[in-house]
matplotlib code that plots the C-alpha trace (Angstrom):
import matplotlib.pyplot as plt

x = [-3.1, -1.2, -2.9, -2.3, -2.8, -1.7, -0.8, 1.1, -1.6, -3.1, -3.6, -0.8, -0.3, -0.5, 3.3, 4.0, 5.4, 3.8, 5.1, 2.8, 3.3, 1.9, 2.4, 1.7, 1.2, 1.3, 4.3, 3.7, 4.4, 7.8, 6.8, 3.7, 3.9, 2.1, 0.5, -0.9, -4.4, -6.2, -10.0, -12.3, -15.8, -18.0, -15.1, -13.3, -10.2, -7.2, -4.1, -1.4, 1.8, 2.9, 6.3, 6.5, 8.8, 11.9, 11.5, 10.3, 8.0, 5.6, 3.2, -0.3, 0.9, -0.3, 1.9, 5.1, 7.8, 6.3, 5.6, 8.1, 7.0, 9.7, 9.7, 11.1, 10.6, 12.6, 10.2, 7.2, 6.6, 5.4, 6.1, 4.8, 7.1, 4.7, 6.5, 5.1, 1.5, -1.6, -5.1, -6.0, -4.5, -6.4, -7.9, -8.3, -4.9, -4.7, -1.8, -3.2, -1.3, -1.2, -4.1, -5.8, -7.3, -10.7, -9.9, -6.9, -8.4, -7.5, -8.9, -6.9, -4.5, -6.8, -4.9, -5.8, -4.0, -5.7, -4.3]
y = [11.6, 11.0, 12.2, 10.0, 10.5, 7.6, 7.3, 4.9, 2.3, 1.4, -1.3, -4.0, -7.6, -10.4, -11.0, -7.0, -4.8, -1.5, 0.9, 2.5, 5.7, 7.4, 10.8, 11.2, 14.6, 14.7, 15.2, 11.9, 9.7, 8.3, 7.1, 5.1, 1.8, 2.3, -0.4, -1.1, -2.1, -3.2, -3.6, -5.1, -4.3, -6.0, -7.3, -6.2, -4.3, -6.2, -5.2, -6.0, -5.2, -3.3, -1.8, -0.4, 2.9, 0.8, -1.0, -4.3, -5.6, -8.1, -9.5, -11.3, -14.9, -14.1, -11.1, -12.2, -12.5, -10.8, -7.2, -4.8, -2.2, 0.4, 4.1, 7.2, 9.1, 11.7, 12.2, 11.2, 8.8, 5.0, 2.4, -0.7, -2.0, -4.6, -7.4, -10.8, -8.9, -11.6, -10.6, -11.3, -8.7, -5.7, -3.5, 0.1, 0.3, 2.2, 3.6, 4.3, 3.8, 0.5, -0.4, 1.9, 5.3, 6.1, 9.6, 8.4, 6.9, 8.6, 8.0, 4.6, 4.4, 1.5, -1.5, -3.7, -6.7, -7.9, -9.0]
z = [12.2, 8.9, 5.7, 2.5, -0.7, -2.8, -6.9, -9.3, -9.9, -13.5, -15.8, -16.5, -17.6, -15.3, -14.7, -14.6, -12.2, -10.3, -7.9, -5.4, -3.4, -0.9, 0.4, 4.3, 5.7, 9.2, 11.6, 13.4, 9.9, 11.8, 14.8, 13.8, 11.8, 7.8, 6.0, 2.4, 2.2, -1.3, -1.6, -4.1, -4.4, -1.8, -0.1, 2.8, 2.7, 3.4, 4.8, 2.5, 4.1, 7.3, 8.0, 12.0, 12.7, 13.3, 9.8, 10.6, 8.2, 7.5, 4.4, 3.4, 2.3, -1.0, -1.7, 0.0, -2.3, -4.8, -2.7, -1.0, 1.4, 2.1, 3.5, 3.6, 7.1, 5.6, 2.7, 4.8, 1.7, 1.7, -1.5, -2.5, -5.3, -6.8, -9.4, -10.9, -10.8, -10.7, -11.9, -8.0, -6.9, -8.9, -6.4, -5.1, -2.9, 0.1, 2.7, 5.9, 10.0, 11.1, 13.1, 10.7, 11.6, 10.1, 9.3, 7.3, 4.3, 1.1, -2.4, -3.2, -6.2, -8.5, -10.0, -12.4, -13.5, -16.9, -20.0]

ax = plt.figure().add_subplot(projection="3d")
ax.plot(x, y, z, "-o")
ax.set_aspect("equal")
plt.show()
């Protein structure tokens, strides 16, 4: 299993710009597919973006265009470069393997979009 731990979140203006990272221990981190998931309290947790091993990516309709999932195999390290920020999108953010693995959850990175 890959072990996250993920930082960069904090407080910013609606129309700001964030960049999540997670660090993945774990010598499987290239050959599985990583996502980004965001939750709000007493909601579900959403998956945000997913990138598989080869690179092919996909988004939520509500992030696309404004998100970019990328990573580094080398590094074992997964972004989420976050730009024109909306106050729906504050939430704890997560990284985890994509379908998720309940041992994988780390703390979250909080974001909060709030002027």
């Amino acid at each position: 299993q890959v072990q996250p731990v993920e930082s960069g979140g904090g407080l910013v203006q609606p129309g700001g710009s964030l960049r999540l990272s997670c660090a993945a221990s774990g010598s499987i981190f290239s050959i599985v597919a990583m996502g980004w998931y965001r939750q709000v309290p007493g909601k579900q947790r959403e998956l945000v973006a997913v990138i598989s091993s080869g690179g092919s990516i996909s988004y939520v309709p509500s992030v696309l265009g404004r998100f970019t999932i990328s990573r580094d195999n080398a590094k074992n390290t997964l972004t989420l470069q976050m730009n024109s920020l909306k106050p729906e999108d504050t939430a704890v953010y997560y990284c985890n393997q994509a379908p998720p693995r309940d041992g994988s959850w780390g703390q979250g990175t909080q974001v909060t979009v709030s002027s």
